[in-house]
N, C-alpha and C positions, 0 to 999 in steps of 0.2 A: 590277609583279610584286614581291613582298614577297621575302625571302633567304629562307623558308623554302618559298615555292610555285617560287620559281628551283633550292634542294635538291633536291624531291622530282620536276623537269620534268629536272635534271640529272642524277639517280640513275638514273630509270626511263628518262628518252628517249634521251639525249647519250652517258652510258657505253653504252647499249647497243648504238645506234651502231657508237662506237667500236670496240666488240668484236668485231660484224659487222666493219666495217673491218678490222682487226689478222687476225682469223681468214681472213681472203680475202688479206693482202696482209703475208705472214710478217715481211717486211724493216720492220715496224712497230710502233711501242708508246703506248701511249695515258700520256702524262702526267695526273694524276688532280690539275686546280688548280680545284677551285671558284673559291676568294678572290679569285683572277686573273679567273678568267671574270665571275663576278657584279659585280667591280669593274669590267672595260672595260662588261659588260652595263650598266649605274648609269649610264657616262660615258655610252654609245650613247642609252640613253634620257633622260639629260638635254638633250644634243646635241638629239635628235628632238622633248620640248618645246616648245625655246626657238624653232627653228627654226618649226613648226607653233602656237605659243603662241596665234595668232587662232581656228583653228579646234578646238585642242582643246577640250572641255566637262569641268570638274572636272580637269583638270590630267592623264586620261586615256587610255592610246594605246590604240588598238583594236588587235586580235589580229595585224592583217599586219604594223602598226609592229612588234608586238613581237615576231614572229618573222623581220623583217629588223634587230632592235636583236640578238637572238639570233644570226642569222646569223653577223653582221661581228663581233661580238664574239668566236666562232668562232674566224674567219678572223685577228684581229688578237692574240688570243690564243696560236693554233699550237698545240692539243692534242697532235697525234699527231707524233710524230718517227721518224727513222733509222735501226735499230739496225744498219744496211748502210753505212756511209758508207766505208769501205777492204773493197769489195767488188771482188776480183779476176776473179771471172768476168763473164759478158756478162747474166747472169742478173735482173739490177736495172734495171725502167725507171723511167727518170728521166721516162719523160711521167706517169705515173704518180705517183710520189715529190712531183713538183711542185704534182700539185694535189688534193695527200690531204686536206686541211686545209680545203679550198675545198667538196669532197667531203662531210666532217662537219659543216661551215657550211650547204649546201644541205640536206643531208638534217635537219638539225635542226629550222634552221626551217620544213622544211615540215612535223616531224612536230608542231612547235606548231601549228602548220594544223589536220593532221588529229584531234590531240588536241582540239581546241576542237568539232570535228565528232563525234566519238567519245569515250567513257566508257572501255572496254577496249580497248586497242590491243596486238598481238601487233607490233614491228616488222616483224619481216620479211615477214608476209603483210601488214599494212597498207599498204607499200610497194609491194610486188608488183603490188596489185589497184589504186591510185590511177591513176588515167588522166591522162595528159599527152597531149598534142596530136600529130599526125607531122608530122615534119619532112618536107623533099622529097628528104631522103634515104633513110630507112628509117623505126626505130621509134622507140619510149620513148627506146632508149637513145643516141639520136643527139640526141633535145632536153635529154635530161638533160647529157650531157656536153657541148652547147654553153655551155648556163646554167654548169654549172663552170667550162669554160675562160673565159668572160664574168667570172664573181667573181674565177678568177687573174688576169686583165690588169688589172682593176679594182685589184685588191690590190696588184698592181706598181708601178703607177699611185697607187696613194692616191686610188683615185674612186669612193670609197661612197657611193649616196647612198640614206638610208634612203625614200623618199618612193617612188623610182622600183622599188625592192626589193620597198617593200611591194605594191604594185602587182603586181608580176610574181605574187606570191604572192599576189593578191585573184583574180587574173584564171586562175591554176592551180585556185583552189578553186571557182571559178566553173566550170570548161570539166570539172573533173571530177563536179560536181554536175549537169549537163546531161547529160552523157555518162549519167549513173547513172541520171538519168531516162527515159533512151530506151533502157534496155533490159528 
């Protein structure tokens, strides 16, 4: 992805993201670092190369590499921060606070997903209407929030692996393209 198609995927997808995020979750403020993001992005996807360098064609990632090169670069980055941190009351969850960032990493990359799938994407209703699998505990929003807590311990950890990332993301676009079929 060239700095000027990583701009125009960071302006229209990522802030807005973010801003959803920040507007739901007050105690938060979106730092605005391209040159940081595009540069880990650069490293993630040289990393994913060199790593894959047999199987890639023309030196290439396909769309899941590079919405898991997007992800972690997210994540290793840290967009969104605090503006709570000498918060007195009980008001601030820290389960929360913990994995905002993890949050704006998942939903990124998967809106490179659905971008690749779609021309005009409205966030919020793109998001909405994307079908993920249930868990065998409730809905959407128990697999989504597994996959985040999964990228925080990852993140803790230092165990990103872009291969197995992308995957999760090949096989989310798959099970929502099936889903869409059979109705």
């Amino acid at each position: 992805m060239t700095r000027d198609e990583f701009k125009q995927f960071y302006d229209k997808g990522i802030c807005g993201i973010a801003d959803i995020l920040c507007q739901q979750n007050k105690e938060f403020s979106f730092c605005d670092n391209i040159n940081g993001l595009f540069e880990e992005y650069l490293n993630q996807e040289s990393l994913t190369k060199f790593v894959c360098e047999k199987s890639i064609e023309k030196d290439q990632l396909d769309k899941h590499k590079i919405a898991a090169c997007i992800t972690v670069s997210i994540m290793k980055t840290r967009l969104l921060y605090s503006n709570n941190l000498n918060n007195n009351k009980d008001d601030f969850s820290l389960k929360v606070s913990m994995r905002m960032n993890e949050q704006l990493a998942f939903y990124g990359g998967l809106l490179y997903i659905i971008a690749s799938m779609k021309k005009d994407i409205d966030i919020r209703k793109t998001l909405k209407e994307f079908k993920f699998p249930n868990t065998n505990y409730s809905d959407k929003a128990d697999y989504i929030d597994s996959i985040i807590r999964t990228l925080y311990f990852a993140n803790l950890l230092s165990g990103f692996h872009i291969g197995l990332l992308a995957n999760v993301f090949f096989l989310l676009e798959e099970y929502h393209k099936l889903k869409n079929s059979k109705l």
